[in-house]
N, C-alpha and C positions, 0 to 999 in steps of 0.2 A: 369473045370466047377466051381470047389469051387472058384478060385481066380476070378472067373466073376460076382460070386455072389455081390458082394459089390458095383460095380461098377452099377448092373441092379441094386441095393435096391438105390444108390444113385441119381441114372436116373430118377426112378419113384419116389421117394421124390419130385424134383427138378420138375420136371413134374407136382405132386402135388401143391407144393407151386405156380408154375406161374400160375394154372387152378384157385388157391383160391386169389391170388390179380388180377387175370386178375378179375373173378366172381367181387372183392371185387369193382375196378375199372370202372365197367361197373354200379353195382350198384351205386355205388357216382354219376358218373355225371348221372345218371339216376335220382336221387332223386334232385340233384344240376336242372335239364333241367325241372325236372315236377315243382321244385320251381319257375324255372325262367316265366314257362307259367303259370302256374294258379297265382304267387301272381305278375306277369309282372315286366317290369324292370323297374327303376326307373328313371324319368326323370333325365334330364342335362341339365345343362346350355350351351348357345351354343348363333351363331349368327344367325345359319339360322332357325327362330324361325315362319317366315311364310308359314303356311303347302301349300303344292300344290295342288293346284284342280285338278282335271280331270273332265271329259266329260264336260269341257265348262271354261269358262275366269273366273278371280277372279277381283269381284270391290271392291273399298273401297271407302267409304265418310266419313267425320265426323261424329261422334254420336248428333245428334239434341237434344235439351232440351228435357223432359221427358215426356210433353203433347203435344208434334209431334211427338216423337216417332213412334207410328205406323200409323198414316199420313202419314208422309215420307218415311216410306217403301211400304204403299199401292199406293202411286206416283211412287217411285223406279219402284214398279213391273208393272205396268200400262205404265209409260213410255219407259222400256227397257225391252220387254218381251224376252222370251227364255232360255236355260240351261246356266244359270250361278253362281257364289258364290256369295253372296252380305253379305260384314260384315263391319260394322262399328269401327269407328276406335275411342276409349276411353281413356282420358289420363287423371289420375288422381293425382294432383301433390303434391311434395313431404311432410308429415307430413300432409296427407289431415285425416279426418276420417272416421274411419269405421267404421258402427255401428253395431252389432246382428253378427258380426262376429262368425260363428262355421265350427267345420271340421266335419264331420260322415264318420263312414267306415263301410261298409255294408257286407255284404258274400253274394253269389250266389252261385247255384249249375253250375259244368261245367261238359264236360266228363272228363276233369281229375281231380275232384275235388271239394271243395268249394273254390270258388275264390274270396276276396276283391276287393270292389272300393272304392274311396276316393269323397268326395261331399263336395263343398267349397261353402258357401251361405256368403252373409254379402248387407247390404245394404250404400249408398253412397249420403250423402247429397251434390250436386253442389248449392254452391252460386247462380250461375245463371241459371243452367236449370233444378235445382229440382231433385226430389225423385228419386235412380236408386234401382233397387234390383236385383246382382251380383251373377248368379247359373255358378257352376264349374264341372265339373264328369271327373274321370279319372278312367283308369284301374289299381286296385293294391294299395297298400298302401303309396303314396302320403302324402310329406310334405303340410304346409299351406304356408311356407314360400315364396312359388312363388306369394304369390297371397296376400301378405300384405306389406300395402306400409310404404315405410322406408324414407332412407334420400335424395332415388332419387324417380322421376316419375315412376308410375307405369303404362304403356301403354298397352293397349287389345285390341284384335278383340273379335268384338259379335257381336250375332245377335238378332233379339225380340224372346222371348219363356214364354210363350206359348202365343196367342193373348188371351185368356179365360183371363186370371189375368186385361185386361184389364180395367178401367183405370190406375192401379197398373204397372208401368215399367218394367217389368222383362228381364233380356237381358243374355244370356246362351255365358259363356264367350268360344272362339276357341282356343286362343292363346294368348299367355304370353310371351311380348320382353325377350329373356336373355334367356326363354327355348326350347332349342330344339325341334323343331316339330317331331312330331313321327307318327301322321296320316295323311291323305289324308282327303282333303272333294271333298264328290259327287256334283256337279253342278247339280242343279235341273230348272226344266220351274215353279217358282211359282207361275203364272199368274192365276194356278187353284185355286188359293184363293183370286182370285175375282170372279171366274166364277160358282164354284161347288156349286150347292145347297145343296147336301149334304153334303157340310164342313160348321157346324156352326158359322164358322167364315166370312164365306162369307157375307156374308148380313154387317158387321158391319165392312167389309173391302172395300166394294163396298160405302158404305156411306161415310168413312174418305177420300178415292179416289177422291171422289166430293169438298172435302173441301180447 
């Protein structure tokens, strides 16, 4: 029994230490997994950078100067009703400016936590079609670097947001050549904002629709 003794003290040591790095190891990627979900991961560059729709097709057109802008989507929607993505397609080229350029990051409460987002704003004067004003949002702590133009073109999908700012352009960007998509966008019937009276917007999209 005595020469056993050593042998159980050493079992249950060994016992011990695998219970306190397994404990130790379960806690790491536990605290690594709630970081990776509340502060999200970080975008990447990538080719496949045009998210995919569901519930319905994805269109693209040119982005129209900045006083058709929402004309031309209230024709868009008027002309080709039903569930689909409609984003414009913005290319601004290389050494262009940008003006009022800021990044903010914000905290939310989540269930696990308080979480960051990153809000990319800056506005874009076109030679020829005028004023744009360039809204971004992501989840998590986001460089600006995707979204400032350098020595090549900077090309985007957006869409108009909000129509209220109108006559003011505002266009809420989706997508950013070079980065990786990581969401999905819902295909929606936006036809109810020509028709809903109770969307405020209706009345001043049913009238651009005429023009």
């Amino acid at each position: 029994m005595k020469s056993g003794a050593p042998i159980l003290i050493n079992v249950l040591v060994a016992l011990g230490a695998a219970a306190v790095l397994g404990f130790g190891g379960l806690f790491i990627m536990g605290a690594f997994f709630r970081n990776w979900v509340v502060n999200g991961p970080k975008l990447q560059a990538g080719t496949n950078w045009i998210p995919r729709p569901i519930n319905g097709p994805l269109e693209l057109r040119p982005l129209p100067s900045a006083v058709r802008l929402l004309p031309d989507f209230a024709h868009w929607v008027k002309d080709s009703p039903g569930a689909r993505v409609r984003l414009y397609e913005a290319v601004l080229p290389a050494g262009a400016s940008q003006l009022n350029f800021t990044r903010t990051i914000t905290w939310g409460e989540t269930p696990l936590g308080r979480a960051p987002s990153t809000t990319v704003q800056f506005d874009y004067l076109d030679p020829s079609n005028g004023l744009y004003h360039f809204y971004w949002s992501h989840p998590g702590e986001q460089s600006d670097e995707w979204l400032r133009v350098g020595a090549r073109p900077l090309r985007l999908l957006v869409r108009p947001c909000p129509f209220t700012a109108w006559p003011r352009a505002e266009i809420s960007v989706e997508a950013i050549e070079g980065v990786e998509a990581s969401m999905t966008l819902v295909a929606e019937d936006d036809h109810y904002l020509l028709t809903t009276a109770t969307n405020a917007d209706a009345f001043l999209l049913q009238s651009l629709s005429t023009d």
